[in-house]
N, C-alpha and C positions, 0 to 999 in steps of 0.2 A: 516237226518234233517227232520222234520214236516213240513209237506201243509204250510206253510203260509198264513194267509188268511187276507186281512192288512185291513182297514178302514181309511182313513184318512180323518180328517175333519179340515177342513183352510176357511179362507176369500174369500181367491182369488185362482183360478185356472184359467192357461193363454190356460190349455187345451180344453176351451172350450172359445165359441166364449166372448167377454165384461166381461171377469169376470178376469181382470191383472189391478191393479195400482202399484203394486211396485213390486222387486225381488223374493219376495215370490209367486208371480205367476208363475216367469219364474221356480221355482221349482219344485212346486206343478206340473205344465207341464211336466216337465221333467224325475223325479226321479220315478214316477210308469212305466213307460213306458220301463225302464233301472231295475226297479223291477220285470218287468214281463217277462220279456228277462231271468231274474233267476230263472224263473218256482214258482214265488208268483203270486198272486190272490190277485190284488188290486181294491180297489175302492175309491174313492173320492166322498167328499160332500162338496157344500158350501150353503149357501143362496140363494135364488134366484133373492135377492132384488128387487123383484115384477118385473122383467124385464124375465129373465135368461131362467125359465119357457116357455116362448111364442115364443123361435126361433125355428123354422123348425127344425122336428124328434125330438121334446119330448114328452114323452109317458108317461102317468100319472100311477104311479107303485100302489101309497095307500094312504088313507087318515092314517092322524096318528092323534089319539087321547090322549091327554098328559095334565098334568095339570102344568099350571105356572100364576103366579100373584092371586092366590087363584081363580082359577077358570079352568073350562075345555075348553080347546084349542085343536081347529083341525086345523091341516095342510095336505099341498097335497106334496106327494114324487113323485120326476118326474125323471126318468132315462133320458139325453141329450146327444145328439149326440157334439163327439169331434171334434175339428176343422180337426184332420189327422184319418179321419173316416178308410181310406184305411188300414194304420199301428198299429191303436191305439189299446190295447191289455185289460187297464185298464178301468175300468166304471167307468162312472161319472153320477153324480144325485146334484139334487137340490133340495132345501126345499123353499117351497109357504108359507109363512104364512104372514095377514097384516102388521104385526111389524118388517118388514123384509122392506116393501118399504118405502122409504123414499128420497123427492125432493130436489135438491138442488135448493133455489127459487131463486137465481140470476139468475144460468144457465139454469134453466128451464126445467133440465134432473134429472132421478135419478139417483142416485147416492152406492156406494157402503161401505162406510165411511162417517161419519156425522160430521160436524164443529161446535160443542156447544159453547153458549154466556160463556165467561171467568165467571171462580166460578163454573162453574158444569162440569168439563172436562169429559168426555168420556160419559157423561151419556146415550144419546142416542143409541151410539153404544155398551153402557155395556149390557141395556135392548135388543136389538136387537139379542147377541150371547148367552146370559142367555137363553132367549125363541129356540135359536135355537138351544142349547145344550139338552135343557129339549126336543125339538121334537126328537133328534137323540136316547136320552137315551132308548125312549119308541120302538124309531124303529129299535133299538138293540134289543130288548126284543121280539120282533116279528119276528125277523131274516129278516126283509124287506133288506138287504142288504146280503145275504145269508151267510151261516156259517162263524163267523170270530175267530181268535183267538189275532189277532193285533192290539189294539186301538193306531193312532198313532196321535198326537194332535200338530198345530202348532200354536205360540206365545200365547200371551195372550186371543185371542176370541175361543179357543176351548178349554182353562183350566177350567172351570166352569163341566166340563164332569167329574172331579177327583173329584171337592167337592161333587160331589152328588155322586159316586162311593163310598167316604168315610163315606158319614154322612145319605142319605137319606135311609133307608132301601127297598124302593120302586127300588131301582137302584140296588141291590146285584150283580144280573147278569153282571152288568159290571166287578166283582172283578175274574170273570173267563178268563179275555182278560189279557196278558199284556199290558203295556202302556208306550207310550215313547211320551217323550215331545220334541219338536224343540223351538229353542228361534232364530229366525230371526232376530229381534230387541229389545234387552234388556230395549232401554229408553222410550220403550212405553207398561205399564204395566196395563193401563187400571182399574187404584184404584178407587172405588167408594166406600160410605158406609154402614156400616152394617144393618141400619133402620134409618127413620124420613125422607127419603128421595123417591120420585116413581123410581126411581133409585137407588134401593138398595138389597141387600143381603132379608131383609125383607118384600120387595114388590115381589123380585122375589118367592121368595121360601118360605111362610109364615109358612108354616108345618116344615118346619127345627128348630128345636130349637136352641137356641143360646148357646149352652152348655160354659163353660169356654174351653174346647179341643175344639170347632169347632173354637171358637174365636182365639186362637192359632195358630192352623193352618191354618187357612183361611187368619190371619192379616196381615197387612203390618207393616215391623216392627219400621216405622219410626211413624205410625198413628194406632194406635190401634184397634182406630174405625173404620177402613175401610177395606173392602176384595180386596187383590190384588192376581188379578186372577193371571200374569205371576208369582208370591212366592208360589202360590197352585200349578202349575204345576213343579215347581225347587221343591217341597218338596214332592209333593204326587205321581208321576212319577216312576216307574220301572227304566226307561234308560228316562235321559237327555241329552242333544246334541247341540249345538251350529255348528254353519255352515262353521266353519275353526278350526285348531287347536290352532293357537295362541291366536284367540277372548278368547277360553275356558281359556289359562292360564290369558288374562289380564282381564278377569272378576272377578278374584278372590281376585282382590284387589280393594281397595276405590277407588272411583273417584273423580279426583283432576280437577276439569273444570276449566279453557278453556283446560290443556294445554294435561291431561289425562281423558280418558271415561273407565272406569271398569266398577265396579258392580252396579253402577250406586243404590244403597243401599240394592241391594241382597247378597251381596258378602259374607256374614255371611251363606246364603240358600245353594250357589254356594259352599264354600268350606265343607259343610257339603255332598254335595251330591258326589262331589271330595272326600271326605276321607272314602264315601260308596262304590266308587265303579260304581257310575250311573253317572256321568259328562264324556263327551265323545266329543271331537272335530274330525268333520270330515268334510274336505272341499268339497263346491260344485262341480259340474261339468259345462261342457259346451257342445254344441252342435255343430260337426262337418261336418258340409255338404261337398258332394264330389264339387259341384262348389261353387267357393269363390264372390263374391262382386265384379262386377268389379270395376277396379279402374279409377278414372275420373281424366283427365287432373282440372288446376285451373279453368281455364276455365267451363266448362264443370260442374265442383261443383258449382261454384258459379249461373250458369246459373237454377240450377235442385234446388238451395236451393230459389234463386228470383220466383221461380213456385208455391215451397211449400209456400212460404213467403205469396203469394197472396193469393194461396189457405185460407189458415186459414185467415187472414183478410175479404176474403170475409162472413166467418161465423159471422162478428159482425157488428153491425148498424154504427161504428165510428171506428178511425182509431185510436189502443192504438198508446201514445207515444214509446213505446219500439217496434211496427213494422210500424213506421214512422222513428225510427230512423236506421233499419235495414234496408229500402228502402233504404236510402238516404247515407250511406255505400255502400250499395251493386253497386248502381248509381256514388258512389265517385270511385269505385275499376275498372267499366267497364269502367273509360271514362278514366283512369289514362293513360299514356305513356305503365309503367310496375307494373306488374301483382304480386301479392305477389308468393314468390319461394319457400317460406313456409307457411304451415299451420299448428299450434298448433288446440288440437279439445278436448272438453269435451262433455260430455251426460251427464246429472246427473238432480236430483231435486237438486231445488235452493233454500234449508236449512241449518241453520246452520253445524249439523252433515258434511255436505258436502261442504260448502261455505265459514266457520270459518274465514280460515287462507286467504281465498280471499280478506275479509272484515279487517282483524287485520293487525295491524302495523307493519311493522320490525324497525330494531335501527335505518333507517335512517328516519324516520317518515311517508314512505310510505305504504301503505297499497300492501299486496299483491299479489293484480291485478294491481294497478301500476307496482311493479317492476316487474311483469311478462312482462305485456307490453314495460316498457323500454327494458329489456333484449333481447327481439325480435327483437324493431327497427320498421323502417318501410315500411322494404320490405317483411316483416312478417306478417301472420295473426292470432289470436287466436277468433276462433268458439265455442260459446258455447251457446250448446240447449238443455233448459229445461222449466219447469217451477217449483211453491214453493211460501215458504210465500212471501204474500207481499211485507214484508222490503225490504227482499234479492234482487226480481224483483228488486226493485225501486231504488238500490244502484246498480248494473248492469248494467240497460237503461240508468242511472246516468253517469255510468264511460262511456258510451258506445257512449253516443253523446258527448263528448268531446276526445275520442279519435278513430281515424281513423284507427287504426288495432286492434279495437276489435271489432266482430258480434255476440250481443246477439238476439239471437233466441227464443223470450217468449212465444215455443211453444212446440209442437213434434208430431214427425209421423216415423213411421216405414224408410218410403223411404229417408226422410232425415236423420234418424239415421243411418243405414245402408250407407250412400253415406258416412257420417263420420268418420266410421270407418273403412272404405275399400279405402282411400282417403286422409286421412289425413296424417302429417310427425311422431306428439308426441302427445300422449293423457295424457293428465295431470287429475288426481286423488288424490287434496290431502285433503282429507277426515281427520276429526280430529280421527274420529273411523270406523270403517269398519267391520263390522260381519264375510263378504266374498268379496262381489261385484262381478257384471261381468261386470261392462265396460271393468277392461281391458283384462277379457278376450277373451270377442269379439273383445277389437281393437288388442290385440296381438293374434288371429285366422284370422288375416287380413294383421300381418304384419306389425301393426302397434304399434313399441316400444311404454311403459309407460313409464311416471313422476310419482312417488305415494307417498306416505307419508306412511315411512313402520311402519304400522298396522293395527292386525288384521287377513283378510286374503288377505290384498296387502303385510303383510310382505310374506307368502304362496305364492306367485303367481309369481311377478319378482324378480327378482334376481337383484341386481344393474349390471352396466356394463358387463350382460351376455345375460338378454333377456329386458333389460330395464336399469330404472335409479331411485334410491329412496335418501329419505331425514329424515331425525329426527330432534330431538330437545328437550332439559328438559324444556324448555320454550315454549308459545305460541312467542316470537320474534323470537328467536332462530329458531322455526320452521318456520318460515316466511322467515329468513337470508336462511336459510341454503335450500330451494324449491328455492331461486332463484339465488343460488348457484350451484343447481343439475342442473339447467333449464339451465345457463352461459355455465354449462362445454359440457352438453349435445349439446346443439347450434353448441359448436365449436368441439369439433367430429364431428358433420353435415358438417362440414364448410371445416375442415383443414383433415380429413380422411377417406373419403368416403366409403374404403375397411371395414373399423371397424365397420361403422356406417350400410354398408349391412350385415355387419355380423351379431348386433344387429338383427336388424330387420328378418333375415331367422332363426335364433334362437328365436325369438318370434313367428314367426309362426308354427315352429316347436314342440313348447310346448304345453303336452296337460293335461285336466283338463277332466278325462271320467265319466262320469255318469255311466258306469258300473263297473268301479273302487270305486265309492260311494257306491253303491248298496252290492256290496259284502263286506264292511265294514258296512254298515247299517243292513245285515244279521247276520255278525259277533258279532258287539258291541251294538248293538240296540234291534235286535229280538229275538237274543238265549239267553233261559233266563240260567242266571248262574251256 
C-alpha cells in the first residue's frame, strides 16, 4: 500500500477547541486519529471563523495568496494545537481570512454557520466556503500542508474544491490527489445561483466560464440555474461515502416526505455514482473510554441537571419560559412523596429531521409526545435536552408546562449530556431519517438500551429486542402508533422481567462501533483507487 497522505477539509472539527456544532465534528475528531493509528498522515482544515486562529499554541504557518470575487485575497494558514495534545497524531490548521467571520447579532458571538433572511438560503455561508475552498486550492499548490496525495472532502462546504479541480485550469494540480467525498447530511446542499446574485457561482469565480458542460455539471437538477455544491461532490468525486450503510441504499430512491427522507432530489447523481462503482456506505464509529460515566441515582440526576439549569439561565438577562418551566418541574419532582423510577432521556437538536414524529398525530389524534407521555404515566420521566428551530422549542415548552413528567432542557452542555446517558432507563431516537447518529451510541456505551425508528444508521446500530428496541411505519401515523407501541412493550419488559431487560441493557453495552474498524474500510473503499 502507498504513504497515504490525506487532507481533509470540513466546517467543523471537534478536535480542536469551539470548532463542533453538529456530528460532523464528532467525526472529523475522531476518524484521523483512528487513521493515524493505520500509519496515514493526516491533516484537517476548517475556517477559522475569525475566532479559531487566536487560542493558545497557534502558530501562523503562511500567508496564502489566492484570487476569489475577481480580486486578489490574502489569507493566514495557522497550524492549532488539539484539544488531546498528549495523543493526537493528526494536524490541524485553520484559515483567517475576513469573510470567514461572522456575528450572530442576537447572541452577540461569532458564530460558525450563518442564519440568512428567507429568499436567499445559504448565501452567506455559500460565500464564506467558496472563498475558503479557493484559499485551500492555492495552499495545495504550494504544498503548505506537506505532500498529499488524498483530498478528502465533507458535505456540501468543501465540494466547491471539485468544481474548480474540474473547470478552472489554474487548479490542474488538484487532478493529481484522489478525492472522496463524505455526505453527513444529504438535506442540506447549500444551492445558490449561478449569477445576478453577490452569492453566486459568478461573483465567486468570475474567470470561470459558464460553458454549457460546466452548467451541467455544477447544476441542480431540479433549478438549472443554480450550483449545488453537495451534486458537484456526488458527481465529480472519485469515491463517495455516506456515514452508514443503509442511509447509502435509502438515498437512492425519491423522497416521499413526511413519512420517507431519500435522495432528497439527488437520487438520480446517487444511483449513477452506485452503478460506477464510487457510492460506498460505511458506518461511523464511537469512542470507548476505559472508565464509563458514572451513574447517578434519580436523585442525584435531577440535582446535577437543577445546577446545569441555573447555570445557563444565569447567561441571559430574563428568565425564558422554557427554563421557568423546567424550574418549576424540577421543584414539583423534589417536593413530591415519590420520585420518578424511571427515566426516558433524549439529546438531540430540536428539528424536524429529529422532532417529526414528536410533533405529528397518530390514529388516535394524539400527537407523539402525548402518547409517549401517556405511556409512561406518572411515576415516569422523560428528559429531553437540546435546542433547534424555534417552532419545535415552542411546541416542547408548550407540551412541557402542561404536563408534569416531561423536562425540556432548552439547552446543552457536555456534563448534562453525559449525566444522560450514563443515567438514564431508555433513550428514545425517533428520527424521521438518520445518516448515522451517535446518541445511541453513546447511550448504548453506557448501558443504556434505545427506542429508535429503524433508519438509516439506527437501523445499523440496534437491533430490536437484542440490544434495544425499534419501530417502522409506511405512514407518518403509523409511525407514530407503532414508537408508542415499541415504547408499551418496552415499558413492560422493565416492569414484568427484569432478567430480560438486564440482558438488553449488558448487550448494549457490550456493542461496539470502532473507529478503527472505519478506518480500515475507508482505506479499503475510499483511498485505494481501483
Amino acid at each position: 500500500m502507498e504513504n497515504m497522505n490525506i487532507l481533509m477539509v470540513a466546517a467543523e472539527n471537534d478536535g480542536i477547541s469551539k470548532c463542533k456544532v453538529g456530528g460532523i465534528g464528532d467525526v472529523i475528531r475522531d476518524i484521523p486519529t483512528a487513521l493515524s493509528s493505520a500509519n496515514c498522515a493526516v491533516s484537517v482544515v476548517t475556517p477559522s471563523y475569525g475566532y479559531l486562529h487566536e487560542a493558545a499554541g497557534s502558530e501562523l504557518i503562511a500567508e496564502i495568496i489566492f484570487p476569489f470575487a475577481g480580486a486578489e485575497q490574502i489569507a493566514e494558514l495557522y497550524r492549532v494545537r488539539p484539544k488531546n495534545a498528549a495523543g493526537e497524531r493528526a494536524t490541524h490548521y485553520v484559515i483567517d481570512h475576513p469573510t470567514f467571520k461572522k456575528e450572530n447579532e442576537a447572541r452577540g458571538e461569532l458564530e460558525i454557520y450563518s442564519h440568512d433572511a428567507p429568499g436567499r438560503p445559504f448565501a452567506t455561508d455559500a460565500s464564506k466556503f467558496a472563498c475558503f475552498n479557493a484559499a485551500i486550492a492555492v495552499a495545495i499548490e504550494q504544498n503548505l500542508f506537506g505532500p498529499l496525495n488524498i483530498l478528502h472532502l465533507h458535505d456540501w462546504h468543501a465540494a466547491f474544491l471539485l468544481a474548480l479541480r474540474r473547470f478552472d485550469p489554474a487548479c490542474a494540480h488538484l487532478q493529481t490527489l484522489r478525492t472522496v467525498y463524505t455526505i453527513h447530511n444529504l438535506a442540506l446542499q447549500g444551492i445558490r445561483p449561478f449569477e445576478a446574485d453577490s452569492s453566486s457561482l459568478e461573483s465567486w469565480f468570475p474567470h470561470l466560464e459558464q460553458t454549457p458542460e460546466l452548467l451541467a455539471t455544477l447544476g441542480d437538477p431540479r433549478w438549472p440555474d443554480c450550483i449545488n455544491p453537495m451534486a458537484v461532490g456526488i458527481r465529480l468525486a472519485d469515491a463517495v461515502h455516506t456515514v452508514s450503510p443503509t442511509y447509502a441504499q435509502e438515498i437512492l430512491e425519491p423522497s416521499q416526505p413526511p413519512q420517507f427522507f431519500g435522495g432528497e432530489g439527488l437520487e438520480g447523481d446517487l444511483k449513477t455514482a452506485r452503478n460506477e462503482g464510487r457510492l460506498h456506505g460505511i458506518l461511523n464509529g464511537c469512542e470507548y473510554p476505559a472508565e464509563k460515566t458514572q451513574k447517578l441515582s434519580v436523585t442525584a440526576l435531577l440535582e446535577l441537571i437543577k445546577a446545569q439549569a441555573a447555570h445557563w439561565a444565569s447567561k441571559h438577562n430574563a428568565l425564558s419560559l422554557a427554563d421557568y418551566t423546567a424550574f418549576q418541574t424540577l421543584e414539583k419532582i423534589a417536593n413530591a412523596r415519590r420520585k420518578p423510577d424511571f427515566i426516558a432521556t433524549s439529546i438531540s437538536r430540536v428539528v424536524d429531521q429529529k422532532m417529526l414524529l414528536m410533533k405529528t398525530k397518530g390514529s388516535n389524534g394524539k400527537s407523539g409526545i402525548e402518547n409517549i407521555l401517556d405511556a409512561l404515566g406518572p411515576n415516569r420521566l422523560y428528559i429531553l435536552l437540546g435546542t433547534g428551530d424555534s417552532e419545535t422549542e415552542a411546541f416542547l415548552t408548550e407540551t412541557a408546562t402542561v404536563r408534569r413528567n416531561f423536562l425540556f432542557l432548552n439547552s446543552y452542555s457536555n456534563t448534562a449530556a453525559n449525566a444522560l446517558y450514563a443515567s438514564g432507563n431508555l433513550f428514545l431516537m425517533p428520527s424521521s431519517f438518520e445518516p448515522c447518529g451517535i446518541g445511541q451510541m453513546l447511550a448504548m456505551r453506557e448501558g443504556q438500551p434505545c427506542l429508535v425508528h429503524r433508519t438509516g444508521g439506527l437501523r445499523d446500530t440496534v437491533e430490536p429486542d437484542v440490544n434495544g428496541f425499534g419501530f417502522e411505519g409506511d405512514t407518518v401515523e403509523q409511525q407514530v402508533d407503532q414508537m408508542t407501541a415499541a415504547l408499551k412493550a418496552a415499558l413492560t419488559l422493565h416492569a414484568e422481567s427484569s432478567s430480560d431487560w438486564r440482558n438488553i441493557c449488558a448487550v448494549a453495552a457490550q456493542t461496539r462501533f470502532k473507529w478503527n474498524t472505519t478506518a480500515e474500510l475507508y482505506i479499503e473503499k475510499l483511498y485505494t483507487r481501483a
